[in-house]
C-alpha positions in Angstrom: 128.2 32.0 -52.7 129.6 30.0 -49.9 130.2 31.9 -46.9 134.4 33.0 -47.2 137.5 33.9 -45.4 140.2 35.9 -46.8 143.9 36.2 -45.8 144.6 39.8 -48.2 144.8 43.0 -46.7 143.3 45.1 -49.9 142.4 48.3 -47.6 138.8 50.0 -46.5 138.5 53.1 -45.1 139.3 54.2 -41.2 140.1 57.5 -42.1 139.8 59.5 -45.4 143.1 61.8 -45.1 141.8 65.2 -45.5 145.6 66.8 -45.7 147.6 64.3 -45.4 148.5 60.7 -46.8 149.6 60.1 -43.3 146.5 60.5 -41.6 145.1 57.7 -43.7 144.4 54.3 -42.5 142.3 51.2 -43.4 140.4 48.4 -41.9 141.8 45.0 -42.2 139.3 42.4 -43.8 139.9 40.1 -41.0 138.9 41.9 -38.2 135.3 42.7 -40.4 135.2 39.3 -40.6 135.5 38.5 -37.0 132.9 40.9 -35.8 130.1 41.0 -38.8 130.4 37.0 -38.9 128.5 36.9 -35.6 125.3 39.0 -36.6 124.8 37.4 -40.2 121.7 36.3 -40.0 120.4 40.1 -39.8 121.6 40.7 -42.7 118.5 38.8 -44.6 116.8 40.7 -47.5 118.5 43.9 -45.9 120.2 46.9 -47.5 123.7 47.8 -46.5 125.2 50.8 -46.6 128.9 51.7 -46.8 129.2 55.1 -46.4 133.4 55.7 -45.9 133.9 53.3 -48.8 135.4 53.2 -52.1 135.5 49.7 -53.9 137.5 50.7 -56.2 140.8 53.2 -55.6 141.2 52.0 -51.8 139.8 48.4 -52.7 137.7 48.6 -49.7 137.9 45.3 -47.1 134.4 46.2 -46.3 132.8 46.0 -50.2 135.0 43.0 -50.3 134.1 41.2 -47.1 129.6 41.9 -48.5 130.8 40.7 -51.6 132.2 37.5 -51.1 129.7 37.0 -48.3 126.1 38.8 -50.0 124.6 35.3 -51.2 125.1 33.4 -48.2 123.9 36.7 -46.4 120.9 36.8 -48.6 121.8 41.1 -48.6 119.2 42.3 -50.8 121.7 45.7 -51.8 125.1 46.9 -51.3 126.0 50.5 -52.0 129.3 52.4 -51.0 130.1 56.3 -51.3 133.5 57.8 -50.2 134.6 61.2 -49.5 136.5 63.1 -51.6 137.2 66.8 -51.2 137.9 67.6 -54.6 134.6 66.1 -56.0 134.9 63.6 -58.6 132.8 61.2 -56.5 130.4 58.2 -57.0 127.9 55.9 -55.8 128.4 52.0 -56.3 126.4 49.1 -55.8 125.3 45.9 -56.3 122.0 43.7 -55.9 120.7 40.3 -56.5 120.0 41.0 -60.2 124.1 42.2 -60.7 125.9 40.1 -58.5 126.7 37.6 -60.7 127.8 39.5 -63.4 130.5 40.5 -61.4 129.9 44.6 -62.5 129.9 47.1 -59.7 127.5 49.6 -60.8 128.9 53.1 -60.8 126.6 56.3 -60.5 128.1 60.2 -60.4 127.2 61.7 -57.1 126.9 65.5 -57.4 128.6 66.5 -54.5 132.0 64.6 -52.7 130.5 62.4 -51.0 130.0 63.6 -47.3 128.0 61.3 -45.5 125.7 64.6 -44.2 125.0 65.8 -48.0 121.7 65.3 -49.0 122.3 63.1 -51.6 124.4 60.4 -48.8 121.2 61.0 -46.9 118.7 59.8 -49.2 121.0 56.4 -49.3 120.8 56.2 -46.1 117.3 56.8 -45.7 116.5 53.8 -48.4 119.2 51.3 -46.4 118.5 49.2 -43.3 122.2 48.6 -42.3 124.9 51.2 -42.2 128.8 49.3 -41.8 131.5 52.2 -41.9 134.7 53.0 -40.0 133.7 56.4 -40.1 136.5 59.2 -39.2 136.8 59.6 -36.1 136.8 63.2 -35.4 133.7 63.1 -37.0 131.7 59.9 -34.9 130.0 62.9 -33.2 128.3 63.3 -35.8 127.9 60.5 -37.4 126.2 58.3 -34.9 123.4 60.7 -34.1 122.5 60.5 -38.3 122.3 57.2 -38.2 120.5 57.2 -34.7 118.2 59.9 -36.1 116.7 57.7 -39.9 116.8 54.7 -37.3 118.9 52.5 -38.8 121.1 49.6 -37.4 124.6 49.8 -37.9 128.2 48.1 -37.0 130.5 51.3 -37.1 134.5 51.4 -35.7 135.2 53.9 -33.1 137.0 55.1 -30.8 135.8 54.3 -26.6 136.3 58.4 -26.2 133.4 58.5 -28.3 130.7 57.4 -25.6 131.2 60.6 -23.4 130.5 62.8 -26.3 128.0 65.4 -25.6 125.6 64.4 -28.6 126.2 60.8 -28.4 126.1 59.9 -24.7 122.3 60.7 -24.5 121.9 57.6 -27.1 123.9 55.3 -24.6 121.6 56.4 -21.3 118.9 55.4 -23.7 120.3 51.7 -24.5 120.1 52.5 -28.1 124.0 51.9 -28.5 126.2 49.1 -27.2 129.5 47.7 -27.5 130.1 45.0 -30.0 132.1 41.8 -29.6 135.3 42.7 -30.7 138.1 45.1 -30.2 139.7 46.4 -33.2 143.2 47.4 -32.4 145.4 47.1 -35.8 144.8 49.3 -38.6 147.3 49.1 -42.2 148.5 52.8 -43.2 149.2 53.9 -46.5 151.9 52.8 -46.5 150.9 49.3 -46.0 152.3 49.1 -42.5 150.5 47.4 -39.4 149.4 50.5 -37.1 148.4 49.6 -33.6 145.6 52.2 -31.7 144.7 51.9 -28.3 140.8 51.7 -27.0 139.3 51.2 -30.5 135.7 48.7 -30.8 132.6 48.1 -32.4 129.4 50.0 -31.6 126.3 48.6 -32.5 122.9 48.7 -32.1 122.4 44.7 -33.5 121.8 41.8 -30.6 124.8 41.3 -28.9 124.6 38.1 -27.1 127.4 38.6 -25.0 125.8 41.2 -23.2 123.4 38.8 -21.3 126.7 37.5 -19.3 126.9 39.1 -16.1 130.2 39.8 -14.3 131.6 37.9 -12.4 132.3 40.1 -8.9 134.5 39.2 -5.9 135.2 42.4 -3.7 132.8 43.3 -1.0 132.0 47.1 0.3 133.9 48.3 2.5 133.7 52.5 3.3 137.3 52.4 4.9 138.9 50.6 1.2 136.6 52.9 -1.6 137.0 56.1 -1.9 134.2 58.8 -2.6 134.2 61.9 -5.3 134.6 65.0 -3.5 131.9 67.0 -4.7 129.3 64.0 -4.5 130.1 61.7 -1.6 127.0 59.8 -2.6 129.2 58.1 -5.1 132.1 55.9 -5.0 135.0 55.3 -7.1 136.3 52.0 -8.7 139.3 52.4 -10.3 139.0 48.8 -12.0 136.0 47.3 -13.1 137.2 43.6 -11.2 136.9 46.1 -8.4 132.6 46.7 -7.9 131.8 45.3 -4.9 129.4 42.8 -4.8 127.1 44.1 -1.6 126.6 47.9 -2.9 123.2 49.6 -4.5 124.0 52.7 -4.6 126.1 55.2 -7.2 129.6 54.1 -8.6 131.9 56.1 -11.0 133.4 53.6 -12.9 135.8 53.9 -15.6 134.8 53.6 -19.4 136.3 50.6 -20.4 133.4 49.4 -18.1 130.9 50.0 -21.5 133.3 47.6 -23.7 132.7 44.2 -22.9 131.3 44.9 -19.2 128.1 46.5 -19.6 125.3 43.8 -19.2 122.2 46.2 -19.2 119.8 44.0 -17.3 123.1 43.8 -14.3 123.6 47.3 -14.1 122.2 50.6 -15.3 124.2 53.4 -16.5 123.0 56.5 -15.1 125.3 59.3 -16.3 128.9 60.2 -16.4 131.6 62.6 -14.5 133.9 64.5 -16.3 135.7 67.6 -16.8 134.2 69.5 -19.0 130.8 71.2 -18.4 128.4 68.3 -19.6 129.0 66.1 -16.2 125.4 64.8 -15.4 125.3 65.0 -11.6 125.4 69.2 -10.4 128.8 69.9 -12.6 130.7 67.3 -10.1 134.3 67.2 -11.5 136.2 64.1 -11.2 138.0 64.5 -8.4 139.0 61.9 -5.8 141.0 63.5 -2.8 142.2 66.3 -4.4 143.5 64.0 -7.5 141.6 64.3 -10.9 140.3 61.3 -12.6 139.8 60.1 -15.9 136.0 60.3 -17.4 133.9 58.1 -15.0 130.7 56.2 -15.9 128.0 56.2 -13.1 126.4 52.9 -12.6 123.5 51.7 -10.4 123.0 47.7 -9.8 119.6 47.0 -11.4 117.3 45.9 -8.3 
């Protein structure tokens, strides 16, 4: 197979609706396309893993975008699982041996399908790449499983999901990065273009962008940036275009800063400030002359 665009908008999953058709939304195949594109090569002899996927009822983009593409990837495997909370799930997959029957094979799982049962465990114990758009209420989780069999992955998620409690440990450690890509449009069930706000790629997989440094303009000066009030040590920058360019020492910057911004051999990330009672520097709240700030990501220039 040639490598292959398509223009359709047969749906994979964002978010298995639990209650609710509503709450359901799906990935659309071009923005796969635009972000998996760039890391193809990885993707010899591997196994990849769709855990939020079903090939078959929701027509995932995902199975679609590894099928049209898994010769000129030269994937060894695909498998897909889905949720489904009434049971009634299965297993599908394909390898170099089915592919051009055109088949899906099509195995019972026992249980529904929850990426944390053991059976979804042992597939992602035998896979070396995990693709998913996971839900999102649930990337707290899912992360640190994937983090945990050492696996790569390219998973959707929310920027929220970097201050979690049990994922931000993975990003001090430089074992999770942003991807190229934003992913802001998702289709409903309806079929109808739903637009989310600070929604990307995480990945562990070379990012090449991430070697570009950025581009700084503003010098220090302690009269025009303000410090936290519990932890004068550290200033705050209220835009990223804002870092001065003379500084060493501790700045709170704001989140966005990870997505697109972060060039680990520029600047080290050395723990965040927030509101809740995880903050990494003596409980420091993020407060800035009496006036609370949003999450803040504390960065050191690398000497």
């Amino acid at each position: 197979m040639a490598l292959t665009s398509k223009n359709s908008r047969n749906n994979s999953n964002l978010h298995r609706a639990k209650k609710s058709k509503n709450d359901e939304f799906y990935t659309r195949y071009e923005d796969i396309e635009a972000e998996v594109m760039k890391y193809r090569k990885y993707f010899r002899d591997k196994v990849v893993y769709l855990p939020c996927d079903d090939p078959v009822e929701k027509k995932s983009e995902f199975w679609s975008f590894f099928v049209n593409n898994f010769d000129a990837f030269g994937i060894k495997k695909l498998i897909a699982t889905y949720y489904n909370e009434n049971g009634n799930t299965y297993k599908f997959w394909i390898d170099r041996d089915t592919i051009n029957d055109g088949d899906i094979r099509q195995e019972d799982l026992a249980g529904n399908g929850d990426f944390r049962s053991p059976e979804c465990v042992e597939i992602l114990r035998e896979c070396d790449i995990v693709c998913s758009n996971p839900p999102f209420s649930l990337m707290k989780e899912f992360l640190p499983l994937i983090l945990k069999y050492n696996k790569q992955f390219l998973v959707i998620g929310p920027l929220t999901a970097i201050t979690y409690k049990k994922i931000f440990p993975y990003v001090l450690e430089k074992r999770i990065w942003a991807g190229y890509n934003n992913v802001r449009h998702f289709i409903d069930s309806e079929g109808n273009d739903r637009t989310m706000g600070n929604t990307f790629w995480y990945t562990n997989l070379p990012n090449e962008s991430l070697t570009d440094e950025i581009i700084l303009t503003k010098k220090y000066d302690s009269s025009k940036y303000d410090v936290f009030d519990e932890r004068p040590d550290i200033i705050n920058i209220n835009r990223v275009s804002d870092i001065p360019t003379n500084y060493d020492g501790l700045m709170g910057v704001p989140i966005s800063f990870f997505q697109g911004k972060y060039n680990p051999n520029q600047f080290e990330i050395v723990g965040k400030i927030d509101n809740g009672s995880d903050s990494d520097f003596d409980f420091c709240k993020p407060f800035v002359n009496g006036v609370e700030k949003f999450t803040r990501l504390v960065i050191r220039r690398k000497k």
